[in-house]
Backbone as CSV, one residue per row, in Angstrom:
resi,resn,N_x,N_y,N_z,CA_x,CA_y,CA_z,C_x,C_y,C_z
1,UNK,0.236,21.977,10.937,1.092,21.437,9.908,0.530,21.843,8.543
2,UNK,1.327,22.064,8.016,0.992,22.446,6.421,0.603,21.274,5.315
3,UNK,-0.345,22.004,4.978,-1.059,20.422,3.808,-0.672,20.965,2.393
4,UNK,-1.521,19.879,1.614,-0.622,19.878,0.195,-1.783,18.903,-0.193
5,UNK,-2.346,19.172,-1.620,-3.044,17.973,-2.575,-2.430,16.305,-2.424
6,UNK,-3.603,16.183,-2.534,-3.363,14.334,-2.363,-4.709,13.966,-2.674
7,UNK,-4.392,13.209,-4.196,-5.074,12.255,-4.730,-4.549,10.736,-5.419
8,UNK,-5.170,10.103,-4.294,-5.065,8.472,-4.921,-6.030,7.521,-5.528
9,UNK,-5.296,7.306,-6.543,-6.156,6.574,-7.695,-5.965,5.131,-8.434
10,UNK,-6.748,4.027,-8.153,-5.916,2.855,-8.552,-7.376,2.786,-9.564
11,UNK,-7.087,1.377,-10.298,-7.450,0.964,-11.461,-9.216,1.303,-11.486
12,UNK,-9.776,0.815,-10.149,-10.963,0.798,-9.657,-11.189,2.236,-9.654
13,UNK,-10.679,3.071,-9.499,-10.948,4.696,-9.773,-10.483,5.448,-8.578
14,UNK,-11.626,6.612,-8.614,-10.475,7.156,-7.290,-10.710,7.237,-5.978
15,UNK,-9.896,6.945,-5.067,-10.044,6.534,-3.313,-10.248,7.824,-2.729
16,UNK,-9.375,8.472,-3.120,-9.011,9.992,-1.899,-8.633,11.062,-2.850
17,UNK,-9.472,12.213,-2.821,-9.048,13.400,-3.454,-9.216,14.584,-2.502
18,UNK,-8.203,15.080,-1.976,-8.270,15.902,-0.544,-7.033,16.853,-0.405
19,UNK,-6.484,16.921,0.984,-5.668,17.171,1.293,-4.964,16.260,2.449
20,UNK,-4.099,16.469,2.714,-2.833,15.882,3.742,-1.953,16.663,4.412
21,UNK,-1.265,16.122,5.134,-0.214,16.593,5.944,1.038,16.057,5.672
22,UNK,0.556,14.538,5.445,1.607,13.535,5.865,1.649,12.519,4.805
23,UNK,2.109,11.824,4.337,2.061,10.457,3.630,3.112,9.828,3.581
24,UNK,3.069,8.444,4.083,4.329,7.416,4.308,3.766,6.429,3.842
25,UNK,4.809,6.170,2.593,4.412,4.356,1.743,5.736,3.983,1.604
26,UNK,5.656,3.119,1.389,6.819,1.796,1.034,6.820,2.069,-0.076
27,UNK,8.659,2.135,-0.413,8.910,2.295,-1.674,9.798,0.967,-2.170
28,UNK,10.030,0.573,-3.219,10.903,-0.442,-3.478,12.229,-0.417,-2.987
29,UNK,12.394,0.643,-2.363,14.020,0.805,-2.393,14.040,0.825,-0.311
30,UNK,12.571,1.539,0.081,12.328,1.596,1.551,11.322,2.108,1.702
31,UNK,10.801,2.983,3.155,9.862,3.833,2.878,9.859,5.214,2.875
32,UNK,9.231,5.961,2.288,9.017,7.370,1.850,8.252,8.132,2.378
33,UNK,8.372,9.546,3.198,7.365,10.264,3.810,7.449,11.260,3.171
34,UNK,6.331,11.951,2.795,5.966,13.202,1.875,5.721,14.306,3.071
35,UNK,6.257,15.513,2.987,5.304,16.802,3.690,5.385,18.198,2.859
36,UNK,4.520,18.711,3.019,4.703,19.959,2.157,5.524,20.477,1.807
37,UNK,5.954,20.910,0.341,6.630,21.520,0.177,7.818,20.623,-0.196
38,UNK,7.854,19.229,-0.912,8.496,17.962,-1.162,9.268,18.345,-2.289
39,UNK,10.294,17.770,-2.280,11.220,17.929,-4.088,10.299,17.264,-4.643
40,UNK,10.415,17.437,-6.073,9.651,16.834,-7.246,10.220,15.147,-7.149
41,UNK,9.881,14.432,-7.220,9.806,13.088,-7.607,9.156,12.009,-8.100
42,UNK,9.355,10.920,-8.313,8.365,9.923,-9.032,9.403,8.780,-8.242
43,UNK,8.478,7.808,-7.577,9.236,6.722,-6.993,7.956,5.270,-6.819
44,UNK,8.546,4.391,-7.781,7.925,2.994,-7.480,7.821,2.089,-5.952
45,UNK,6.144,2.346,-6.056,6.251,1.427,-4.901,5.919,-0.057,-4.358
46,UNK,6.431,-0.367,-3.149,6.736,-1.870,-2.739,5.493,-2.335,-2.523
47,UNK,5.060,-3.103,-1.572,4.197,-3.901,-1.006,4.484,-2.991,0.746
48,UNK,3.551,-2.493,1.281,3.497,-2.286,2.230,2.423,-0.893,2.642
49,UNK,2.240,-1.108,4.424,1.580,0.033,4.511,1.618,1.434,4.452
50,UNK,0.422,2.171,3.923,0.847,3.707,3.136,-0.321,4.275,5.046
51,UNK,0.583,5.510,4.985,0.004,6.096,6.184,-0.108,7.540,5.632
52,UNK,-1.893,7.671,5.943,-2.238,9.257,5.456,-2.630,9.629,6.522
53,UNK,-2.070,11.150,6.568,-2.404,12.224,7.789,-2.565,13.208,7.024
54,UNK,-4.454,13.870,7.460,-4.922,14.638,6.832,-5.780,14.881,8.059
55,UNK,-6.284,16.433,7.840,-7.284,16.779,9.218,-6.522,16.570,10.238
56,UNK,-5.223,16.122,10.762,-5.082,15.730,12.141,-5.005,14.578,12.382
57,UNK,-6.344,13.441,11.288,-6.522,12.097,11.732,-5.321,11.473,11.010
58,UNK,-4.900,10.413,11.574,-3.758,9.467,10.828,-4.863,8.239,10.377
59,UNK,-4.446,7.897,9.017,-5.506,6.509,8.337,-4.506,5.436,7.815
60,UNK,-4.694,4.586,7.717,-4.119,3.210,7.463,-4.221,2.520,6.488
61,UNK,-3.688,1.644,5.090,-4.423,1.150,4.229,-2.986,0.629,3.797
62,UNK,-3.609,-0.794,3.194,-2.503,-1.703,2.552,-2.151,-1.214,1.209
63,UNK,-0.849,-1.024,0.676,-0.818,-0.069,-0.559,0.392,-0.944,-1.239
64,UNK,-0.182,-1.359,-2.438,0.946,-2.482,-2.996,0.783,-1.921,-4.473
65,UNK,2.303,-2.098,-4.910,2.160,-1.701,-6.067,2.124,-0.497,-7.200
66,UNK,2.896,-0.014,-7.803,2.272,1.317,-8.180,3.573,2.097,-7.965
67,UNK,2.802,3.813,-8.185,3.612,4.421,-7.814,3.495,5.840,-7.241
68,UNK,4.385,6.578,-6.792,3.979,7.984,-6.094,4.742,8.833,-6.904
69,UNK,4.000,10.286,-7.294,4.495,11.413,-7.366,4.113,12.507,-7.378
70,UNK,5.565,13.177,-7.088,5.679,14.744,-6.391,5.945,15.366,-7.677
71,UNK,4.798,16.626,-7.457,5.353,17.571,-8.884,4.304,18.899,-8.156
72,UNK,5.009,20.054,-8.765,4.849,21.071,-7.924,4.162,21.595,-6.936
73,UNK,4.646,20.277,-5.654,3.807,20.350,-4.516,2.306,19.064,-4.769
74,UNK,1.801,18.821,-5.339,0.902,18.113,-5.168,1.187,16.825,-5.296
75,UNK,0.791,15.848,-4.441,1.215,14.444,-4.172,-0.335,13.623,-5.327
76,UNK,0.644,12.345,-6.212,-0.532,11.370,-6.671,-0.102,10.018,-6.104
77,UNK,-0.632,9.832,-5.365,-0.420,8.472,-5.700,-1.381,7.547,-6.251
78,UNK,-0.562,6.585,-6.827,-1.452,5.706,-8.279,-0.560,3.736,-7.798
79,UNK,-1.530,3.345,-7.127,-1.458,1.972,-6.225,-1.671,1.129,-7.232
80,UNK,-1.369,-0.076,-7.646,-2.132,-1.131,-7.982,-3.182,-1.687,-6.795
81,UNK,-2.899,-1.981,-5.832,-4.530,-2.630,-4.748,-3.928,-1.129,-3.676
82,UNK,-4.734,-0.550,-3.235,-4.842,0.462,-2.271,-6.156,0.297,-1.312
83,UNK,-6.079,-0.716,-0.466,-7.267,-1.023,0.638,-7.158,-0.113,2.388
84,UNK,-7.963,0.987,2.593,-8.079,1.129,4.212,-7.841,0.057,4.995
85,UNK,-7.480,0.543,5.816,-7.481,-0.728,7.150,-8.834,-1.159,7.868
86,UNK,-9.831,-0.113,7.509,-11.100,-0.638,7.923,-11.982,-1.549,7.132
87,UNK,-11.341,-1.155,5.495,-11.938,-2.289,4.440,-11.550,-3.504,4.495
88,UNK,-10.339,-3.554,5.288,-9.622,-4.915,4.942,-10.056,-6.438,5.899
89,UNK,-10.854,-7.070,4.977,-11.474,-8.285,5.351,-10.420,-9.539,6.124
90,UNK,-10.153,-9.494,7.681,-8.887,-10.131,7.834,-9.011,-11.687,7.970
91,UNK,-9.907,-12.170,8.062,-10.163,-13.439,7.682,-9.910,-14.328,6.014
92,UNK,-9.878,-13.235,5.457,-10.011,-13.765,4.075,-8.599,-13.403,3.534
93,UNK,-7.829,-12.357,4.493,-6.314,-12.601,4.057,-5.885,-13.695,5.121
94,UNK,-6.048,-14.068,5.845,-5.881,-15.366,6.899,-5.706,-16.560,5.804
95,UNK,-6.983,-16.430,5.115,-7.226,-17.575,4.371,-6.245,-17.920,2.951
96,UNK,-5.953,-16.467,2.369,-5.009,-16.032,1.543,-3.732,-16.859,1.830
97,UNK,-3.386,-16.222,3.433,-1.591,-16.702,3.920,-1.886,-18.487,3.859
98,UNK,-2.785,-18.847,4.540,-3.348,-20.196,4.667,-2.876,-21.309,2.934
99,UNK,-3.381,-20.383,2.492,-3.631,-20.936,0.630,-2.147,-21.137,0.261
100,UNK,-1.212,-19.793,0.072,0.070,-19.590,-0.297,1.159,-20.563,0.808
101,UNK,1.079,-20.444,1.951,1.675,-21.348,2.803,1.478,-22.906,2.283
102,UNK,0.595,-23.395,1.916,0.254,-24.869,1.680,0.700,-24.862,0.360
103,UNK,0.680,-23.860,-0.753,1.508,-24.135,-2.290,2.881,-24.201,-1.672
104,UNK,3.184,-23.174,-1.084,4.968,-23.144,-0.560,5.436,-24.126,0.535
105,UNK,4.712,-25.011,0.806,4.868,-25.978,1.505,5.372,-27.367,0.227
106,UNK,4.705,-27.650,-0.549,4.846,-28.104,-1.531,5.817,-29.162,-2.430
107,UNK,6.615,-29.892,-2.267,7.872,-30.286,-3.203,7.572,-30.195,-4.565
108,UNK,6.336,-30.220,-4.932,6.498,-30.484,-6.798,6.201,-29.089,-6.991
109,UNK,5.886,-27.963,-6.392,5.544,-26.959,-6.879,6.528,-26.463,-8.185
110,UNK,5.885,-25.488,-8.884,6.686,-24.794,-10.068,7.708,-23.565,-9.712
111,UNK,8.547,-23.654,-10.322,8.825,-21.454,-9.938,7.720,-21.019,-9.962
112,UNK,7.248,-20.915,-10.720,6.338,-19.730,-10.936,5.254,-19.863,-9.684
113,UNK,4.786,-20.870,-9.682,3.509,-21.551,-8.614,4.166,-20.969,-7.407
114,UNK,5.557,-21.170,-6.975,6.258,-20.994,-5.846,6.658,-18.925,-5.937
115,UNK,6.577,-18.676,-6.690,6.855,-17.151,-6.647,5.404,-16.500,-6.713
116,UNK,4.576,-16.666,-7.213,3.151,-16.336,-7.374,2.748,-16.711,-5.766
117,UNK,3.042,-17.363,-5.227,2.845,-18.048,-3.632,3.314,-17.289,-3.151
118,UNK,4.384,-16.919,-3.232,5.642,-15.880,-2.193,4.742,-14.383,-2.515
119,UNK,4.236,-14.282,-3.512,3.444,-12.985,-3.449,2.456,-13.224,-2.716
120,UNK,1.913,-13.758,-2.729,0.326,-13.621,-2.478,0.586,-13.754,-1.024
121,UNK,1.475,-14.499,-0.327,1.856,-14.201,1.074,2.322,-13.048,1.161
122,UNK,3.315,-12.335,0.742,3.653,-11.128,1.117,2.316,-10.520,1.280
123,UNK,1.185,-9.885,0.407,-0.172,-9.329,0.026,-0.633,-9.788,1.604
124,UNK,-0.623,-11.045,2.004,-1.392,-11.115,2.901,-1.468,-11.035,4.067
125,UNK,-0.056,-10.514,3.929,0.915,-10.440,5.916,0.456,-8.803,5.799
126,UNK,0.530,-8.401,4.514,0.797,-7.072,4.794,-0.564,-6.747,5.384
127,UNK,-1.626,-7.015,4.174,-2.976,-6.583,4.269,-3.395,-7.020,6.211
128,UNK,-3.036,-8.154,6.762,-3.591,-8.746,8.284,-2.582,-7.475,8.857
129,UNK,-1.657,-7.124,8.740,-0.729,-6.465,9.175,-1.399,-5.292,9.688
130,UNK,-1.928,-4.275,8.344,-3.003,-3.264,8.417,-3.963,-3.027,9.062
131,UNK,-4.417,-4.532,8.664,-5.887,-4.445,9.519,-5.780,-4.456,10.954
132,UNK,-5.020,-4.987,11.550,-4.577,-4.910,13.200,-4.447,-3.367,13.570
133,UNK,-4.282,-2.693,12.512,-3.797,-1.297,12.817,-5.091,-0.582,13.004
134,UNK,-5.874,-0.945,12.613,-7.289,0.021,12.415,-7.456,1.312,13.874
């Protein structure tokens, strides 16, 4: 299979500067698979898992936030949280869903308290989600 640049870079600096085959992330609208030789684009992305295939190996990592783009052939993607599936501590997103479930359980909660909740659960289904994948 034919590869193509791929570098991802979130706030913390940079994760992966390599090559690929493959890349599938969640986009706001659904999900998106890149392969060589891609139209040019720029597309915001969702909350969900990003799948890199490079070398042959397929890798796993919770990818929320942010965004991807294609420009002459070379893929960036630029995540707000971009965690492997082997980094991802699944007890402590356990504890995460645990936390947000008991605000959203709640009657006096706020909007905001109650939407800030609804995130941080989404973050944490996804991230346990991942990590099962390892």
């Amino acid at each position: 299979m034919t590869s193509f640049p791929l570098k991802i870079v979130t706030a913390d600096g940079l994760v992966y500067d390599g090559t690929a085959e493959e890349v599938i992330v969640r986009t706001i609208t659904g999900d998106m698979a890149v392969l060589a030789r891609h139209i040019n684009c720029v597309a915001p992305l969702g909350m969900g898992r990003a799948t890199i295939v490079a070398n042959g190996q397929r890798r796993y990592a919770a990818c929320i936030g942010g965004l991807l783009s294609v420009i002459d052939g070379s893929v960036n993607l630029v995540p707000t949280t971009f965690e492997w599936a082997e980094s991802i501590d699944a007890a402590r997103a356990a504890a995460s869903q645990q936390r947000a479930e008991a605000i959203l359980s709640k009657t006096d909660a706020s909007d905001t308290e109650l939407k800030l909740a609804q995130a941080r659960l989404h973050r944490a289904l996804v991230r346990q989600s991942v990590a099962s994948s390892k």
